[in-house]
N, C-alpha and C positions, 0 to 999 in steps of 0.2 A: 408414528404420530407424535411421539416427543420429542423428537428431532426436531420435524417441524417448528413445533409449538417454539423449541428454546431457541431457532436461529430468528425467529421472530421478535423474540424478545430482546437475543440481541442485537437483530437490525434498529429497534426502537432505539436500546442506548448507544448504536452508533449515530440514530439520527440525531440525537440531542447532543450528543456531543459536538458534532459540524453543525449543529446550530447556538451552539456556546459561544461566548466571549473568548479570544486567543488566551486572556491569563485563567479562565476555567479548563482550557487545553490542557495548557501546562500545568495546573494539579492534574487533572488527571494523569498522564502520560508519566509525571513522577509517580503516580500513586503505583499505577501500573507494571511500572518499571522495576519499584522497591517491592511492592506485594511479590511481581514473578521470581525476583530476587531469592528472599525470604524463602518461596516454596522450594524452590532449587537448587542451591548453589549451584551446582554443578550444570544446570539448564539453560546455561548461555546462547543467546541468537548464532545462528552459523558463523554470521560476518562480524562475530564480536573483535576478533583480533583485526581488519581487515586497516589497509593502510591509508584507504580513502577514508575513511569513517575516523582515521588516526588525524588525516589532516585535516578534515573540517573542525575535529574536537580542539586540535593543536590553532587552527582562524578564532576557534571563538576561544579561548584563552590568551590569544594575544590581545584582547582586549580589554580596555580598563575594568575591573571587576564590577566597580558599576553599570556601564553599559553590557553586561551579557546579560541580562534578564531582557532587555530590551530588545538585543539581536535576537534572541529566540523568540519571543512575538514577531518579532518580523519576518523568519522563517514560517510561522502558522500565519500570516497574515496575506503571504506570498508577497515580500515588496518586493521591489528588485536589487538587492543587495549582492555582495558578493559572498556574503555567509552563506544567504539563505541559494543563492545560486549554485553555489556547491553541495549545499544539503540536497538540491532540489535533484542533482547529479547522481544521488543514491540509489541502489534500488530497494526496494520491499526491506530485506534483512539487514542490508544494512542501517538504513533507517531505525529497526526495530535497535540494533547496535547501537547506534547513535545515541537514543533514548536514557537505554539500559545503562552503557557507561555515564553516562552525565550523571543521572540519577543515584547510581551507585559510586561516583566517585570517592575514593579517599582523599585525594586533592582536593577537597573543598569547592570543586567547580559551582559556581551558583545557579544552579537550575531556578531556581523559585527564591523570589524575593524574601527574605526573612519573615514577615508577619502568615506568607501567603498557606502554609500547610497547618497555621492554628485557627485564622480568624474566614473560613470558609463563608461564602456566601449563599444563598437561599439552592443556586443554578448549582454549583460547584455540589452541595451536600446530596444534591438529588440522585447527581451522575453518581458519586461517592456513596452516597448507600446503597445505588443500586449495584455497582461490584463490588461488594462488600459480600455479597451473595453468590458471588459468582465464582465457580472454583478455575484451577489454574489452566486447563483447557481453555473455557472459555473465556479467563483473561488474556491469553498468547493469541488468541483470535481477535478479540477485541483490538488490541494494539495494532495487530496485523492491519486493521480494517484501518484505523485511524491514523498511521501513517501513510498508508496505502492512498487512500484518496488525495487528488492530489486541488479538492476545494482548500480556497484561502480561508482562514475564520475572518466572519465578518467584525469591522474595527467595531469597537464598542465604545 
């Protein structure tokens, strides 16, 4: 019966998340990425080393450091790009890969635009409180679910 009850609740927060804006995606999916971080070090996605998941990170680095917050909304936007075309090329873990290293990078990769992980908006704090609650099971699930689908976010 609790089972139940919690995949329920996190269908809810999967559904508000694909109904978010692409730049509330991407808080979340950093959040997610650094929270699973944090709990584990050592609890890397399978496909964290994976050479595909090397090259789509090495396409959006060759990009001017300003335009990669941009190509990554248009990976969650689904355009037809050739970034987001090779992300789209992933499967499941690596995806989850893709994420995880961005977010955790030491190379300064810019995931999230500078202001975007302080000045949180109404949509953004709601998803953001609600895994805030959620331990690291259900965050690895969560992510699973959110790159998995393969809805674009709608442009905002």
């Amino acid at each position: 019966m609790t089972t139940a009850n919690l995949n329920s609740q996190i269908d809810r927060s999967i559904d508000r998340f694909f109904n978010a804006s692409a730049q509330t995606r991407l808080v979340i999916l950093h959040y997610l990425a650094q929270r699973i971080h944090r709990a584990s070090n050592s609890a890397t996605p399978s496909a964290f080393f994976s050479q595909r998941v090397q090259t789509v990170i090495k396409q959006l680095q060759q990009l001017p450091r300003e335009d990669r917050h941009s190509a990554l909304e248009e990976i969650l936007y689904g355009m037809p790009t050739r970034l987001a075309e090779a992300y789209g090329e992933l499967d499941t873990n690596m995806r989850m890969a893709f994420w995880y290293r961005l977010a955790n990078s030491r190379r300064n990769d810019s995931l999230l635009a500078h202001g975007a992980l302080t000045s949180w908006n109404q949509e953004q704090h709601l998803l953001l409180a609600d895994l805030e609650t959620r331990d690291s099971n259900e965050l690895i699930t969560f992510l699973r679910d959110a790159v998995a689908d393969e809805q674009p976010a709608a442009i905002a």
